[in-house]
C-alpha positions in Angstrom: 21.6 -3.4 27.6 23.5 -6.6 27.1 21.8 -8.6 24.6 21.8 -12.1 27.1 19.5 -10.6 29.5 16.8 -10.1 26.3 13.8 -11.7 25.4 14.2 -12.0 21.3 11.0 -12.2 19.0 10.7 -12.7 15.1 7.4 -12.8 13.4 8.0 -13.3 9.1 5.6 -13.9 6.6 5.2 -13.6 2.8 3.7 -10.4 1.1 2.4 -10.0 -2.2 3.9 -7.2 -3.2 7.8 -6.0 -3.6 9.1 -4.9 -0.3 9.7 -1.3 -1.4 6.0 -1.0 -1.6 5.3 -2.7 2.1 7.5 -0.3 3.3 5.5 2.8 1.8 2.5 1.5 3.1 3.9 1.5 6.7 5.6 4.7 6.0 2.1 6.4 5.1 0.5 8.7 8.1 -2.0 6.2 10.4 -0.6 3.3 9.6 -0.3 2.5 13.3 -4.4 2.4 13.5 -4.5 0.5 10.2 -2.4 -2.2 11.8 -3.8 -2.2 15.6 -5.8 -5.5 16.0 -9.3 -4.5 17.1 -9.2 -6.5 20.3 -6.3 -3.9 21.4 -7.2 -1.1 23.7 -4.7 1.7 22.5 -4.4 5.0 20.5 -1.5 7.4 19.5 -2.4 10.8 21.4 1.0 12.3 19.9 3.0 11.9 17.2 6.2 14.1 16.3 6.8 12.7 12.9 6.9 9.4 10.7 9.1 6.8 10.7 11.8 8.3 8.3 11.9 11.5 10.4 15.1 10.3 13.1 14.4 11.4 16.5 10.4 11.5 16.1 8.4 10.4 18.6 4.9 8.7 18.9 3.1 8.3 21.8 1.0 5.6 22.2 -1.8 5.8 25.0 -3.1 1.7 26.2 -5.1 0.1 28.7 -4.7 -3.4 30.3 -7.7 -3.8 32.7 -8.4 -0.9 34.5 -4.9 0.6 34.1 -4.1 3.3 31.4 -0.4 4.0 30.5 1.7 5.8 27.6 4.0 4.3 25.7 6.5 6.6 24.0 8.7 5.0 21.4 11.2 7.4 19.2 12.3 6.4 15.7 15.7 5.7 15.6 17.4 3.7 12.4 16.3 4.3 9.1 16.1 2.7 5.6 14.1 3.6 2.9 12.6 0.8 1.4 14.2 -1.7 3.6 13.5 -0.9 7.3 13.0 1.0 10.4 13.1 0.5 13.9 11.7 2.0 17.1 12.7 2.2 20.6 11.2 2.4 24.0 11.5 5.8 25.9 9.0 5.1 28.5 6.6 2.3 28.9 5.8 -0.9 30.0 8.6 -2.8 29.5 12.2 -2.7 31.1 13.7 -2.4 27.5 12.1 -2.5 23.7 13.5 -2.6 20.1 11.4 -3.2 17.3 13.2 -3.3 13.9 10.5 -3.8 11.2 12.4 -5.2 7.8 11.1 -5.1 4.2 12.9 -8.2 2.4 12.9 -8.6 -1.0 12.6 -11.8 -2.3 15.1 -12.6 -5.0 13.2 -15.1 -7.1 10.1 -13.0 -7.4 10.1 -9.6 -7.8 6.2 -8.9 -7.2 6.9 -10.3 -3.8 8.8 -9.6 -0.3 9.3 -11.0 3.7 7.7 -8.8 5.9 10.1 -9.4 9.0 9.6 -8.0 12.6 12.5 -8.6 14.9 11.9 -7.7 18.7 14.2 -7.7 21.8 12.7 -6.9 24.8 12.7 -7.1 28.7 10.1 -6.9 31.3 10.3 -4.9 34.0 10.7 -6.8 37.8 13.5 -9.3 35.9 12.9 -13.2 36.5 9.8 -12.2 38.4 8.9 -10.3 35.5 9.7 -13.0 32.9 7.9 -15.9 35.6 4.6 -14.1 35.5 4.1 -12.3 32.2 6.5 -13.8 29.8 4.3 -16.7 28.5 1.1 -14.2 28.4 3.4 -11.5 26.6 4.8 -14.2 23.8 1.2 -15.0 22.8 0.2 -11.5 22.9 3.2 -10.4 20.2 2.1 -13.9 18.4 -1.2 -12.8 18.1 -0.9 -9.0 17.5 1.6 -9.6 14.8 -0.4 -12.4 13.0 -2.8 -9.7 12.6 -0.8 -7.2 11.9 0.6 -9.2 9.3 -2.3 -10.4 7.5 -4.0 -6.7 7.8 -0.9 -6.2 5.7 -0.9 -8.8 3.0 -4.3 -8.4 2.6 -4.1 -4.5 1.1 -1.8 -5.9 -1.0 -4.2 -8.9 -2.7 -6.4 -8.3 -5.1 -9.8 -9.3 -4.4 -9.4 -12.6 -7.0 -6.5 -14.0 -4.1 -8.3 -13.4 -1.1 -8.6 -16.6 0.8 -6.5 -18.6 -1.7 -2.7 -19.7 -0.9 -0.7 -16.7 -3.2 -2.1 -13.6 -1.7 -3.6 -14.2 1.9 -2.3 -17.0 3.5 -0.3 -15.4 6.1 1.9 -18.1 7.5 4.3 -16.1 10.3 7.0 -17.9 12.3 8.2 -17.2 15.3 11.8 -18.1 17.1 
């Protein structure tokens, strides 16, 4: 899919621990449900494999209103300790790429960027983009600040919680 017609969307904030270690803790079995924001109405009902098995699949089952659909994503890039991605087989958008990044920060070694990078496109195109691309921006916002934070905070220890080095989770979006 050319890359003009895509929606892009970056979420980064600051862990508390070395990247190699972020990326274990995604890479441990239910980390999906650890990182679904309560408010979100969805469940894996299958899963063929983690994210450093290529070619796995998970599929996710949601519900917007009164609607249910699956989303089935497969695991396509992988690199240990650094990142993955997943990709969109079927579900509700026309096109989805999520590459999830483990950045190491330099300077400090007890400490990494988490960095989600999204390119997407909704289905129905500019009528598509009219209706639900505002709503769907400040769903990702939201879901990923949470995500995020879920994140640095199983990495602080319980002396840094709420102070500015362990769980102030400040993401940015472009």
């Amino acid at each position: 899919m050319p890359s003009n017609h895509l929606t892009k969307f970056v979420f980064r904030s600051r862990m508390p621990a070395p990247a190699d270690a972020v990326y274990r803790w995604h890479a441990t079995p239910g980390a999906f449900e650890r990182l679904r924001p309560p408010w979100e109405k969805a469940h894996v009902v299958e899963s063929t494999g983690g994210i450093e098995d290529l070619g796995s699949f998970v599929t996710i089952r949601f519900s917007i209103g009164p609607f249910t659909k699956d989303w089935v994503a497969e695991h396509d890039a992988c690199e240990p300790g650094k990142m993955f991605r997943d990709v969109q087989v079927s579900g509700p958008f026309r096109y989805w790429e999520h590459t999830h990044l483990f950045l190491q920060d330099p300077t400090h070694p007890s400490s990494s960027w988490l960095e989600d990078r999204i390119e997407y496109q909704l289905p129905l195109g500019w009528l598509g983009k009219l209706f639900a691309g505002a709503w769907t921006r400040r769903k990702l916002k939201r879901m990923f600040s949470w995500r995020h934070h879920v994140t640095a905070q199983a990495f602080a220890s319980p002396a840094k919680i709420g102070k500015d080095e362990g769980s102030d989770v400040a993401g940015q979006t472009h």
